[in-house]
Wavefront OBJ file of the C-alpha trace (Angstrom):
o trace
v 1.963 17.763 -16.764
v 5.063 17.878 -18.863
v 2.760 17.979 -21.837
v 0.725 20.507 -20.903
v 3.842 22.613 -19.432
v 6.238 21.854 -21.131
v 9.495 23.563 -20.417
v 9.733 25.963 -23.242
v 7.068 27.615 -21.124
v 9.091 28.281 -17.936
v 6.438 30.827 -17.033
v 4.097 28.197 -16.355
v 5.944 25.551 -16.024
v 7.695 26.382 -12.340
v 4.515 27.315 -11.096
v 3.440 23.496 -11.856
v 5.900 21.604 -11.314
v 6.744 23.141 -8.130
v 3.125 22.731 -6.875
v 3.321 18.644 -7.818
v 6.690 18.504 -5.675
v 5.360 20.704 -2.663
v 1.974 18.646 -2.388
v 3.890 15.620 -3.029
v 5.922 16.187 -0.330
v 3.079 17.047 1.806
v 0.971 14.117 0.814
v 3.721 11.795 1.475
v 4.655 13.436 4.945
v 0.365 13.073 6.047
v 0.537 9.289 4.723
v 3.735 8.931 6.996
v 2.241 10.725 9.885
v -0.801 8.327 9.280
v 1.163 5.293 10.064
v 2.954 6.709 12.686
v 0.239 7.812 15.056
v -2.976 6.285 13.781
v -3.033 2.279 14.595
v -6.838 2.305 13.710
v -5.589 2.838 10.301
v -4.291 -0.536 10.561
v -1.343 0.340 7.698
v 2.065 -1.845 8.928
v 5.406 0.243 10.073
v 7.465 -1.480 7.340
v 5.621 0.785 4.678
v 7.429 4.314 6.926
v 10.559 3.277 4.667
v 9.471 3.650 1.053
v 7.657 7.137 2.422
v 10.239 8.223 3.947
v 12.667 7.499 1.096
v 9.964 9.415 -1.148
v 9.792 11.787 0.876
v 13.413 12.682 1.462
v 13.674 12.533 -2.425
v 11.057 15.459 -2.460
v 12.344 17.193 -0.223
v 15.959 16.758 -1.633
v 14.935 18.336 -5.095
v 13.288 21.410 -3.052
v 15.779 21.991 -0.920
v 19.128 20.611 -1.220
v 20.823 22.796 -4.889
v 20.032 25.614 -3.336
v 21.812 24.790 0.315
v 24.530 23.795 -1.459
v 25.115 26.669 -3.529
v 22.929 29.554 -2.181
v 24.865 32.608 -4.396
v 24.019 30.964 -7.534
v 21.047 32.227 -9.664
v 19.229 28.981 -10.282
v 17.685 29.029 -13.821
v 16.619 26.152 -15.880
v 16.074 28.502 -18.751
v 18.335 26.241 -21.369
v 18.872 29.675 -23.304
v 20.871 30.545 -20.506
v 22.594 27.939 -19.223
v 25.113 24.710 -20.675
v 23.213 21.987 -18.976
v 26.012 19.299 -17.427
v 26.076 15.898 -18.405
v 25.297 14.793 -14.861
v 22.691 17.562 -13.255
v 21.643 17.831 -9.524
v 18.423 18.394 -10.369
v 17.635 15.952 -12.792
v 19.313 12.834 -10.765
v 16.650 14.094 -7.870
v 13.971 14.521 -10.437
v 14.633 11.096 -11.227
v 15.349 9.743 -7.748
v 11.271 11.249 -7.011
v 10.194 9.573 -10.036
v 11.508 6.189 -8.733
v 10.897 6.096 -5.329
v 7.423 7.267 -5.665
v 6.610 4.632 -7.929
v 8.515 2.131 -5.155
v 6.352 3.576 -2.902
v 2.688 3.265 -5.185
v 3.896 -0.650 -5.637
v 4.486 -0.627 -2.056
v 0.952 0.754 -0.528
v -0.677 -0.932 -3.470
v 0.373 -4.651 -2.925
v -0.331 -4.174 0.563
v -3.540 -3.263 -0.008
v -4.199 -5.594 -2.443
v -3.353 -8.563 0.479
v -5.222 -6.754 2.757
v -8.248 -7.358 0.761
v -7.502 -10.917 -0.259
l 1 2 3 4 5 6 7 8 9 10 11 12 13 14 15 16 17 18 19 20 21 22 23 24 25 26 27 28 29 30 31 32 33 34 35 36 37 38 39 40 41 42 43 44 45 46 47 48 49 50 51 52 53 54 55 56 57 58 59 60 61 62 63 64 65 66 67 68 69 70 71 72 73 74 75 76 77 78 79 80 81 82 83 84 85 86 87 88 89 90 91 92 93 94 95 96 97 98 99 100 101 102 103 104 105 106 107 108 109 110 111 112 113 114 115 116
């Protein structure tokens, strides 16, 4: 996506990105909701805590710069702004990135024993 969008296109880039991290979010929340209430599904508890870390990481990046400083005008326009050397958003871009790769490994080798 970052290829196709890439950030010197902020136009279409938010639009994007922001739909990966909201249906992300979503997907992970209905694959949580999954193991919680359907035991037909026969997927084990222990895989709640890589989707819930994934999806706390999601929902961090959505929501959490904003809550924490609500007056600011939130721009990622780097025209317009001095990026930091350690950035909110990019440690929870980061902290998606890894935990929902944690959490692919996670479904995957337990579906691979499954099979087996």
């Amino acid at each position: 996506m970052v290829g196709i969008l890439p950030m010197n296109n902020l136009k279409r880039h938010i639009p994007a990105a922001l739909s990966f991290f909201y249906t992300g979010l979503a997907s992970i929340l209905f694959f949580s909701a999954l193991i919680l209430f359907d035991r037909d599904a026969g997927l084990p508890e222990w895989l709640l805590l890589p989707s819930l870390v994934t999806a706390a990481s999601f929902a961090a990046f959505l929501y959490l710069p904003r809550a924490l400083d609500p007056k600011r005008q939130w721009t990622l326009d780097p025209s317009k702004i001095t990026r930091p050397k350690y950035w909110l958003i990019t440690i929870l871009e980061w902290a998606i990135f890894l935990s929902l790769m944690i959490w692919v490994l996670a479904a995957s080798l337990f579906l691979i024993s499954a099979r087996g």
